[in-house]
BANUGU-828797 format. One record per residue (C-alpha): z, y, x. Coordinates in nm, 3 decimals, padded with zeros to 5 digits. Example, Ala and Ser with C-alpha at 12.3 -4.5 7.8 and 13.67 -1.06 7.14 Angstrom:
residues 2
+---------+---------+---------+
:       Z :       Y :       X :
+---------+---------+---------+
:  00.780 : -00.450 :  01.230 :
:  00.714 : -00.106 :  01.367 :
+---------+---------+---------+
This chain:
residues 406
+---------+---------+---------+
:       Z :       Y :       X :
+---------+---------+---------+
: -04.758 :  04.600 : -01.000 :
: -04.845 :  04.738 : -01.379 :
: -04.648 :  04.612 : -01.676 :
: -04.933 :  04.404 : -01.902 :
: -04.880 :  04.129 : -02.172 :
: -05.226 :  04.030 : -02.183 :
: -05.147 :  03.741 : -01.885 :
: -04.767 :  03.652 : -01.774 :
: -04.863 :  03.566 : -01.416 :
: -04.486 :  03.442 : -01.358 :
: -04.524 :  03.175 : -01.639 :
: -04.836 :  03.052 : -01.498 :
: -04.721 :  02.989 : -01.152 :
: -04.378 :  02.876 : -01.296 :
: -04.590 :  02.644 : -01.519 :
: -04.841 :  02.551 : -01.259 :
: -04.537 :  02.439 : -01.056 :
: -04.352 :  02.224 : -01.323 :
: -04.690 :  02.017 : -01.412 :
: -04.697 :  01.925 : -00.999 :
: -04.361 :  01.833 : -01.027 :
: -04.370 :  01.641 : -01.344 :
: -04.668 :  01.447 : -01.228 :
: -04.473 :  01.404 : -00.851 :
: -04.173 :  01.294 : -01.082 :
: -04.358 :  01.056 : -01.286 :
: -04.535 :  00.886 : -00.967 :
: -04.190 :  00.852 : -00.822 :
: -04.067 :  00.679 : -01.127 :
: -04.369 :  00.457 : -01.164 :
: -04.304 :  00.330 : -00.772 :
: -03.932 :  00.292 : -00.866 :
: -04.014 :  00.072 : -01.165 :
: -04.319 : -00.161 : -01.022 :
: -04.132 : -00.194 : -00.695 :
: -04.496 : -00.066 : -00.603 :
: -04.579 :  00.216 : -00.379 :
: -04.974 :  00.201 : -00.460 :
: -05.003 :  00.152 : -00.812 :
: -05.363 :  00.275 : -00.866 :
: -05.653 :  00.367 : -00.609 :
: -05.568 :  00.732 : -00.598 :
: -05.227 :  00.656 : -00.471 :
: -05.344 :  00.546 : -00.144 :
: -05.736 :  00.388 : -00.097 :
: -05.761 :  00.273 :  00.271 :
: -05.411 :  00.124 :  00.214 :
: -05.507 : -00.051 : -00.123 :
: -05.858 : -00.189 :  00.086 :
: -05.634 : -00.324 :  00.331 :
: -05.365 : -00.470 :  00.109 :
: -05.648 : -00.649 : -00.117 :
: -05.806 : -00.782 :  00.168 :
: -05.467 : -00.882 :  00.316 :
: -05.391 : -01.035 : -00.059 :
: -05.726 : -01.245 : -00.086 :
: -05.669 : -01.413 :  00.256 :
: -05.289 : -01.506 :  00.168 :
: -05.417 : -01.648 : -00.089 :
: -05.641 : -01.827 :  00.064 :
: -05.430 : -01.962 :  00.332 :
: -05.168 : -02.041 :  00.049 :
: -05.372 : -02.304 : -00.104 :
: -05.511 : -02.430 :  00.226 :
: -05.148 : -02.527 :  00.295 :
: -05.132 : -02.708 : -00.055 :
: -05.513 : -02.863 :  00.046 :
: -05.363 : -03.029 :  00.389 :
: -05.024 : -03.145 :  00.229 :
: -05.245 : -03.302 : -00.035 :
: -05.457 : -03.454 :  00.244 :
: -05.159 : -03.581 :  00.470 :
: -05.042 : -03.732 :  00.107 :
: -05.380 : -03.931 :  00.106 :
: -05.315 : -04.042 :  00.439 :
: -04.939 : -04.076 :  00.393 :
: -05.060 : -04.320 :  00.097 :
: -05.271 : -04.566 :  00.341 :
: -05.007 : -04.593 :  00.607 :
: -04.755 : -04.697 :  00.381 :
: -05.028 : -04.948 :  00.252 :
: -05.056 : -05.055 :  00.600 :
: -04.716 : -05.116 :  00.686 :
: -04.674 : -05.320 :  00.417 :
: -05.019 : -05.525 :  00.575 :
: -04.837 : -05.588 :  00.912 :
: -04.546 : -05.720 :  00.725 :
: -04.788 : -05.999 :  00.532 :
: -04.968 : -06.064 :  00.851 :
: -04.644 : -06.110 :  01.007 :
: -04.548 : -06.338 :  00.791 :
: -04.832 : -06.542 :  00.837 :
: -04.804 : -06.519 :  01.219 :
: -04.510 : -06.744 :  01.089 :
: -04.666 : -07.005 :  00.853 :
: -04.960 : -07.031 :  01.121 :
: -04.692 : -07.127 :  01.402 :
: -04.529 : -07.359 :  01.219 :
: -04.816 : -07.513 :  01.102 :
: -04.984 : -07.557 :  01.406 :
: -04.689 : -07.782 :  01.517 :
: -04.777 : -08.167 :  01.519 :
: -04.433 : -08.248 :  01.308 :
: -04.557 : -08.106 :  01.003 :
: -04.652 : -08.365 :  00.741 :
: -04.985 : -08.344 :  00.592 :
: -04.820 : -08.199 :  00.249 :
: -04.609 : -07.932 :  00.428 :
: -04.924 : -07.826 :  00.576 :
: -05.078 : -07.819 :  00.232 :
: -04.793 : -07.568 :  00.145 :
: -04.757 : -07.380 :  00.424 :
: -05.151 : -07.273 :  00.359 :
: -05.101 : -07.225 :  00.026 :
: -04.818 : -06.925 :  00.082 :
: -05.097 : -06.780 :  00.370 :
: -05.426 : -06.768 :  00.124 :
: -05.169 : -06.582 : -00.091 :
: -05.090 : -06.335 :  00.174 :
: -05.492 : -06.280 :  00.245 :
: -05.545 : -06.280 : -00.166 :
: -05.232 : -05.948 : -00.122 :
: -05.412 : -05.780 :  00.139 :
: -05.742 : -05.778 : -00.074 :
: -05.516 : -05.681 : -00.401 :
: -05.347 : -05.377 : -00.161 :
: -05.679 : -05.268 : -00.027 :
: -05.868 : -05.255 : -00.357 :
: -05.560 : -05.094 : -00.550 :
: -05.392 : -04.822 : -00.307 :
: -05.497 : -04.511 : -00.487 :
: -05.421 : -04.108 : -00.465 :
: -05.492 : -03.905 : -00.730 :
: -05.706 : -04.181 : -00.877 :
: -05.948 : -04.230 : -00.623 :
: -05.921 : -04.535 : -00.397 :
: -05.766 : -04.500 : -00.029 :
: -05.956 : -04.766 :  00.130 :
: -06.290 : -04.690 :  00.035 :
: -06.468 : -04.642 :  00.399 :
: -06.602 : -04.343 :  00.274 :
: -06.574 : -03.965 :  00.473 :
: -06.372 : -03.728 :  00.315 :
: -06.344 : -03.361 :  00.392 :
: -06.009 : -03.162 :  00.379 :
: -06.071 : -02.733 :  00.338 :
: -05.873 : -02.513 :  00.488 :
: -05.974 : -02.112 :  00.503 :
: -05.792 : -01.760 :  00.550 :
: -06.084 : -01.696 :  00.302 :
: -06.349 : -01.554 :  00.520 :
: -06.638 : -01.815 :  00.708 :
: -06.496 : -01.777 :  01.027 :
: -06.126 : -01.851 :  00.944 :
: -06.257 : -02.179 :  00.745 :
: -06.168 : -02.540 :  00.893 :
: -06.312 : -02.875 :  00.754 :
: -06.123 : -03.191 :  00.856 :
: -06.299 : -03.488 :  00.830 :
: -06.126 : -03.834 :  00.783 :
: -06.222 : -04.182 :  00.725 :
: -05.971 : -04.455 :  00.601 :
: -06.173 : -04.803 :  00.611 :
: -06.196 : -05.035 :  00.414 :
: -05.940 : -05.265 :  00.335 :
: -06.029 : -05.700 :  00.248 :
: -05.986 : -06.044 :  00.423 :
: -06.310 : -05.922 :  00.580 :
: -06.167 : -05.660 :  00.806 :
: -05.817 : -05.582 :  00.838 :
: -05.768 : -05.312 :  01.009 :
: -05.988 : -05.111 :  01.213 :
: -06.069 : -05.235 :  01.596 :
: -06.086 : -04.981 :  01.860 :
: -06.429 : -04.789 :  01.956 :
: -06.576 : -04.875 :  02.327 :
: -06.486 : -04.674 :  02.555 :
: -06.732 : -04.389 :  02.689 :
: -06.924 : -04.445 :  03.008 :
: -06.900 : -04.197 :  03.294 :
: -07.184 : -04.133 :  03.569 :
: -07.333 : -03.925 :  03.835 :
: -07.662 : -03.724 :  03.757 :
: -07.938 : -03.829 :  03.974 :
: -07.999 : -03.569 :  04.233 :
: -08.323 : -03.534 :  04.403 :
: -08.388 : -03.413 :  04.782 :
: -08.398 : -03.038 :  04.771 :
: -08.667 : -02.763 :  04.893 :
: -08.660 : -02.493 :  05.135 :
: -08.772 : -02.145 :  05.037 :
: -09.108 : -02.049 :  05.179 :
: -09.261 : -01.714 :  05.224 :
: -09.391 : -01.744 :  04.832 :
: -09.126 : -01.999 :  04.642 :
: -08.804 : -02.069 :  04.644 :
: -08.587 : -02.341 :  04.685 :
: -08.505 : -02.562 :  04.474 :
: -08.303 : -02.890 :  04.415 :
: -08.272 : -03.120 :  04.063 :
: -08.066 : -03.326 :  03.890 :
: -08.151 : -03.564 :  03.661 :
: -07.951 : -03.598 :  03.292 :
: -07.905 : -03.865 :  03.104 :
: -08.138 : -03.916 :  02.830 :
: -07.857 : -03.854 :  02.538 :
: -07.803 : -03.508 :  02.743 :
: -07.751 : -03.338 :  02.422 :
: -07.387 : -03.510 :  02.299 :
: -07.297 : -03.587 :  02.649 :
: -07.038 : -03.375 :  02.843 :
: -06.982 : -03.269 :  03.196 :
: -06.722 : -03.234 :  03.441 :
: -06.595 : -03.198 :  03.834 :
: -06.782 : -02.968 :  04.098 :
: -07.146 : -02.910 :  04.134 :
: -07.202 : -02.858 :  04.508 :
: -07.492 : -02.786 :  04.721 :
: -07.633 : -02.698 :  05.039 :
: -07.757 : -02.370 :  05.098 :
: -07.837 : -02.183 :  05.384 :
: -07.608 : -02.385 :  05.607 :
: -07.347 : -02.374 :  05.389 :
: -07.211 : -02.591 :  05.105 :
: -07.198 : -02.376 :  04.727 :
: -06.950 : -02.530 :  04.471 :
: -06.845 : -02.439 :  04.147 :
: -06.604 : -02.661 :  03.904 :
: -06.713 : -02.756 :  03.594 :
: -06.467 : -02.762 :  03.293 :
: -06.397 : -03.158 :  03.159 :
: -06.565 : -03.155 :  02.793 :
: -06.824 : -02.896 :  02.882 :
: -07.128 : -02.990 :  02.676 :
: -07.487 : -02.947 :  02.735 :
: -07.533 : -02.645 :  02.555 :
: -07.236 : -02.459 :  02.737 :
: -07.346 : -02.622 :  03.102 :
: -07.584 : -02.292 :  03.149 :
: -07.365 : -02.055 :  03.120 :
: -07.118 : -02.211 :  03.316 :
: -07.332 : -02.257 :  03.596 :
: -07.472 : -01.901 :  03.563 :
: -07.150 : -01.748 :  03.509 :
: -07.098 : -01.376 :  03.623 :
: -06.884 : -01.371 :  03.985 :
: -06.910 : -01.760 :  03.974 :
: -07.010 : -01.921 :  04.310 :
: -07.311 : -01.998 :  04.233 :
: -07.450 : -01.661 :  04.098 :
: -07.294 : -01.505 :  04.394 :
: -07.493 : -01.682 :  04.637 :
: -07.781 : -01.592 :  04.441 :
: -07.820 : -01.942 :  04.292 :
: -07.964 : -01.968 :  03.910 :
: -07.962 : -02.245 :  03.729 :
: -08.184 : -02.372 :  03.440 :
: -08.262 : -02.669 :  03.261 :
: -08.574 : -02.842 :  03.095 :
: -08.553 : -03.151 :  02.893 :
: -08.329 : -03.393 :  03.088 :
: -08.357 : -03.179 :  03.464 :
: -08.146 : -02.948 :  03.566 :
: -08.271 : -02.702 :  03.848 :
: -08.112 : -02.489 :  04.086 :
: -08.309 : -02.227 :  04.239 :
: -08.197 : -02.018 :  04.527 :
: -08.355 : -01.727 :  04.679 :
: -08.719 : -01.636 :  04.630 :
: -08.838 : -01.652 :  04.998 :
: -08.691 : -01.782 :  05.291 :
: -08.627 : -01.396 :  05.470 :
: -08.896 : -01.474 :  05.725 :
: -08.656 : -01.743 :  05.862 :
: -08.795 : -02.085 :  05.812 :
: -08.559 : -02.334 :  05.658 :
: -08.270 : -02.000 :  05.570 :
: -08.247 : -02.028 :  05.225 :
: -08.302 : -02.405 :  05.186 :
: -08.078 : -02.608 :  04.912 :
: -08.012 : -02.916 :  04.904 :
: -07.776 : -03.171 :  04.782 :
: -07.417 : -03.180 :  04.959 :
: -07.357 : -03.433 :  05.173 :
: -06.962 : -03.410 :  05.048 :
: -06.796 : -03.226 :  04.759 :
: -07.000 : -03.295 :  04.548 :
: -06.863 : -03.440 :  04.195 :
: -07.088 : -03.350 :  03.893 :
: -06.999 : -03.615 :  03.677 :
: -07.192 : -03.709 :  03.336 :
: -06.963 : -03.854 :  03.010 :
: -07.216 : -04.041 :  02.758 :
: -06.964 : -04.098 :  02.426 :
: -06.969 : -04.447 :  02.317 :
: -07.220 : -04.518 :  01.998 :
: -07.107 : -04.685 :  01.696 :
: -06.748 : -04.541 :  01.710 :
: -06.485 : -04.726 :  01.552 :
: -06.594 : -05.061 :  01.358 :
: -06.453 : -05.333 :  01.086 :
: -06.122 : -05.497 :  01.158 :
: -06.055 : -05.851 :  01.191 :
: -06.234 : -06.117 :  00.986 :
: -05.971 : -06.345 :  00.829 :
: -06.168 : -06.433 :  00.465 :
: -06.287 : -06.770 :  00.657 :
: -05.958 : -06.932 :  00.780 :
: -05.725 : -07.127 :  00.684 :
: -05.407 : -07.356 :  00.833 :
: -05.490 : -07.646 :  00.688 :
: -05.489 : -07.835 :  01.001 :
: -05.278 : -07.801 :  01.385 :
: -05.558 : -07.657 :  01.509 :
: -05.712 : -07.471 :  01.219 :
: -05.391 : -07.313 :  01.234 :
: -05.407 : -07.240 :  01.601 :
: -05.731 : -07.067 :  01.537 :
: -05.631 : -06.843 :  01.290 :
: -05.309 : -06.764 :  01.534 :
: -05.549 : -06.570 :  01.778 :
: -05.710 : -06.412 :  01.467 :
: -05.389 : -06.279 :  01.290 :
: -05.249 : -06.110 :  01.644 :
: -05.602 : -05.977 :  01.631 :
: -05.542 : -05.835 :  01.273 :
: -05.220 : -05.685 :  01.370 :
: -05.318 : -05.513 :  01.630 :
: -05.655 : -05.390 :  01.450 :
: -05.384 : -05.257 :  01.181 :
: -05.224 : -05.069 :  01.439 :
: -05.514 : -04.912 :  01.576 :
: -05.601 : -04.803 :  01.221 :
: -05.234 : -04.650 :  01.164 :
: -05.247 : -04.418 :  01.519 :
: -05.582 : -04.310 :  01.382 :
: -05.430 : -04.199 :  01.077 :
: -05.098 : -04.096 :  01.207 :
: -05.322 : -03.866 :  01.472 :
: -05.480 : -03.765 :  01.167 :
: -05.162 : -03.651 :  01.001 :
: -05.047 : -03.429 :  01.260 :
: -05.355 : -03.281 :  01.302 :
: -05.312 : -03.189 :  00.894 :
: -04.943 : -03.143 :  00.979 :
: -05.005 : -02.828 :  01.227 :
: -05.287 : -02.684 :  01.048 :
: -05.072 : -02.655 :  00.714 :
: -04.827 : -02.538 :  00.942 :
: -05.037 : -02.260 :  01.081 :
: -05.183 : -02.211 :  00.767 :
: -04.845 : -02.134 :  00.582 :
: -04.709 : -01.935 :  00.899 :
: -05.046 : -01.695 :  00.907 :
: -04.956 : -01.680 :  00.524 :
: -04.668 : -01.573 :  00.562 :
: -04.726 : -01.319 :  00.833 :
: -05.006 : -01.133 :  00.623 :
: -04.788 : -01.128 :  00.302 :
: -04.532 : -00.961 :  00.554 :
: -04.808 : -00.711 :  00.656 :
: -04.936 : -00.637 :  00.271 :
: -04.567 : -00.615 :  00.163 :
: -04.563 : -00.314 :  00.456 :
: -04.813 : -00.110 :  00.300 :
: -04.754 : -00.157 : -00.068 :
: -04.404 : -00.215 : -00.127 :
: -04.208 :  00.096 : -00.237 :
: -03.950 :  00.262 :  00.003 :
: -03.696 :  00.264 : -00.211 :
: -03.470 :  00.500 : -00.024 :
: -03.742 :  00.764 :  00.035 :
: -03.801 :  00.718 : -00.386 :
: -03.490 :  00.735 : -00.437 :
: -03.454 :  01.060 : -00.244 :
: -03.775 :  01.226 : -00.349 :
: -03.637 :  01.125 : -00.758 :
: -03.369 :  01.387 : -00.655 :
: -03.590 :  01.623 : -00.557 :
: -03.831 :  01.644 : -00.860 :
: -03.536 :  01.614 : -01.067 :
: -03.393 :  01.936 : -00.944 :
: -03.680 :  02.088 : -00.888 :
: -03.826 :  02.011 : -01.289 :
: -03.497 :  02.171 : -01.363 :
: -03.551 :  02.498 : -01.201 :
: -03.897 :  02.485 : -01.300 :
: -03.823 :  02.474 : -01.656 :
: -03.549 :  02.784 : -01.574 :
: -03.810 :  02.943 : -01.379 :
: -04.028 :  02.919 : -01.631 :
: -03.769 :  03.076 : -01.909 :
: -03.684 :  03.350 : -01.702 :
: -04.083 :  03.426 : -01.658 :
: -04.139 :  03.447 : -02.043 :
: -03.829 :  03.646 : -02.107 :
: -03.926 :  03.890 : -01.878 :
: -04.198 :  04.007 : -02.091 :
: -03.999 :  04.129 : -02.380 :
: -03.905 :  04.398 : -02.091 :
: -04.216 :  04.601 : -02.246 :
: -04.107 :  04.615 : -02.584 :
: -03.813 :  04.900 : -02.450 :
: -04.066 :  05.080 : -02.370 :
: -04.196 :  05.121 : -02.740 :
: -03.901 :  05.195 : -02.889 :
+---------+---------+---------+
């Protein structure tokens, strides 16, 4: 190697060496400082994509947890309303017994009634006053409760009703109950050399919200077919639960299809040049295809007390029967609400436990290890020293050339 001053190769690797490790030693310090191991998108960008993401959706599950305890406080509000209610209609279970006993004068009567239109006047003032957040409770009105990990498919509306609350209905009475019946099923077909066989069943004509349950069996080709059909399964999941890969019907050969309110089961094309093989038909046993048609009109108004009074023994019998009625219509309205509750209850819940799960999982990709910092702040430490001696060293050694000059 020749002896030149015009370029100090040394210094400049020397140099090129200290800026890497000043810039390694200022990174280290920055993640040291922030508590941050990605503190810009050069650090680390597929980590920094993920943590953002991870970020916006604990976010979002944050303040759905804050969204349901708000909502259970709503309903929280009206059962405490209610409870209160039962009490007043408890009393006046009271004032209605003893006033419907013949040895009450005409004027205790007169009084007895008097505390009992102030209980009804209560239960209008506690319906048309219970509040949250300055909107009334008891304003038979839907109301929807948000919850979201902030993407579409994590996002959860909750839809409540609280009725309304007067002398005109207290309470809330129960819905009817839904009816449950067999499909009509019609004789079946046998496969010819040109069709196949087929056999129907007939839905009922609010198909659409209905749901189905218990085994569909048939006859076919000598032998009964069944396959069990989940309890709940609606109309647009029947299909492909009938037609289900390596269910029994599909391996038999069996498809199933449905038009308007009939469904059809179709077997085999032809009959195999066996008259009468590949007939179907409905089982004689087995079979329990069942139909659920939901109730219309769901739940209704509560009790009617706004009319009645004790002024009389049997006024006062009368309005007996309609207060138990009222109490138990209260009831029915605080399970709804209480079902209601816990149904809030879990999803804030899983909404704070998912929350806290994905801030555990952003925390493992940004948060600064500070025991590999702290070891890698030794490092560049050491090493900026040498590089700055390194660097001394490579600068003195070109004075070496002025000895030759002298």
């Amino acid at each position: 190697m020749s002896l030149g001053v015009l370029n100090n190769i040394s210094a400049i690797y020397a140099q090129n060496s200290l800026n890497n490790t000043q810039s390694s030693l200022s990174k280290t310090l920055q993640q040291l400082s922030s508590g941050s191991r990605i503190n810009s998108g050069a650090d680390d960008a597929a980590g920094l994509a993920v943590a953002d993401g991870l970020r916006a959706n604990s976010t979002a599950l944050a303040q759905s947890a804050k969204n349901a305890s708000d909502a259970i406080g709503l309903l929280q509000t009206a059962d405490g309303a209610l409870s209160q209610v039962t009490t007043l209609l408890n009393r006046a279970v009271t004032l209605a017994t003893q006033a419907g006993n013949g040895t009450l004068s005409g004027s205790q009567i007169s009084s007895a009634n008097q505390e009992y239109q102030k209980i009804l006047s209560q239960v209008n003032t506690i319906g048309s006053t219970t509040n949250f957040n300055g909107t009334a409770v008891f304003s038979n009105t839907s109301r929807s409760f948000f919850t979201s990990d902030g993407t579409s498919a994590g996002s959860t509306i909750y839809s409540d009703t609280v009725g309304a609350l007067t002398t005109a209905s207290v309470g809330t009475s129960a819905p009817p109950a839904p009816t449950t019946a067999a499909p009509a099923a019609a004789n079946g077909t046998a496969a010819t050399s040109s069709s196949a066989g087929t056999v129907t069943f007939t839905l009922g004509s609010g198909h659409a919200t209905d749901t189905y349950s218990g085994n569909l069996t048939v006859s076919y080709g000598g032998s009964n077919v069944s396959l069990s059909i989940p309890a709940g399964t609606t109309s647009a999941n029947l299909l492909s639960t009938l037609n289900a890969s390596g269910g029994a019907l599909q391996t038999a050969g069996i498809t199933a299809s449905l038009s308007g309110t009939t469904l059809t089961l179709t077997g085999a094309a032809t009959d195999g040049g066996t008259t009468g093989a590949n007939a179907i038909t409905t089982a004689s046993s087995g079979n329990t295809f069942t139909e659920t048609t939901p109730a219309s009109g769901g739940s209704s108004a509560g009790t009617d007390l706004s009319q009645l009074a004790i002024d009389s023994s049997t006024n006062a019998q009368t309005v007996l029967t309609n207060l138990t009625s009222a109490i138990a219509d209260v009831a029915y309205q605080r399970g709804s609400i209480g079902a209601n509750i816990n149904q809030l209850s879990s999803a804030q819940s899983v909404a704070s436990n998912e929350q806290t799960n994905l801030t555990s999982a952003e925390n493992n990709i940004t948060a600064t290890d500070y025991g590999q910092a702290a070891s890698d702040l030794s490092k560049y430490q050491v090493l900026s020293q040498t590089g700055i001696s390194a660097l001394a060293q490579a600068n003195s050694v070109q004075q070496e050339v002025l000895k030759l000059l002298q």
